[in-house]
N, C-alpha and C positions, 0 to 999 in steps of 0.2 A: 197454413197454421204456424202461429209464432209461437214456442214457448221455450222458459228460463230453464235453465238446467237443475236449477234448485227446486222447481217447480215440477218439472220434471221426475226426479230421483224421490221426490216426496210420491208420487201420486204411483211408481213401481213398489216402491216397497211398502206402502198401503196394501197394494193389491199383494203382494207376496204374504202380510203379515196376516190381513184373511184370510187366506188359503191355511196358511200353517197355521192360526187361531194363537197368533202372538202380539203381545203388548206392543215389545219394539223390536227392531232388527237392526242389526251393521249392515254397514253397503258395504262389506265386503263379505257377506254371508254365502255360503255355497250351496247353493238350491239341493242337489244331490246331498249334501252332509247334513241338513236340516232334515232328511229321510224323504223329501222328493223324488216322486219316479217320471219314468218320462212321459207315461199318459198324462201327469202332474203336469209336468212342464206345459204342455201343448194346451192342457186348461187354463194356466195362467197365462200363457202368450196371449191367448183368444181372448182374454178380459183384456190386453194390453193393447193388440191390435183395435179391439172394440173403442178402447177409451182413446187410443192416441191417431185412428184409423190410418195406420200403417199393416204391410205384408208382412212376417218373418217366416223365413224356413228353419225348416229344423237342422240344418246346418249350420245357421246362424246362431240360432236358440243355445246351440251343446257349444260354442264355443262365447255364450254370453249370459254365464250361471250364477254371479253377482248381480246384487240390484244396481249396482256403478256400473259396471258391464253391458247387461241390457237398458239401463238407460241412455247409455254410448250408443248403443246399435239403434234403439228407437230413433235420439236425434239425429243421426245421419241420416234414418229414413225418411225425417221430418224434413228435413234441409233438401234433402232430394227430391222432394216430390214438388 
């Protein structure tokens, strides 16, 4: 799977702004301070892994709480597979 990082960052905080029922977001937005909890997280990972079909564990998750962040972690999982 090839894809652009602009591409990319567009299609995470899609799925972020759904979850939270918001217009727009900053990619530097912090999932927990948006009132995210962590059964939250692991819902939104699963639409990510789904759409970008990548693994994440939840140690990668808590240490990737922006949508610039997790789109970091996706594309290296991208890159690696």
């Amino acid at each position: 799977m090839s894809i652009q990082r602009d591409e990319a960052l567009e299609t995470v905080r899609q799925l972020w702004q759904e979850h939270f029922h918001l217009d727009s977001l900053p990619d530097d937005a912090n999932f927990f301070e948006l009132g995210g909890r962590s059964r939250e997280l692991v819902m939104v990972a699963f639409a990510i892994e789904e759409r970008f079909s990548v693994e994440l564990s939840l140690r990668e998750l808590i240490n990737a709480l922006t949508p610039t962040a997790m789109t970091d972690l996706v594309l290296g999982k991208v890159g690696a597979a």
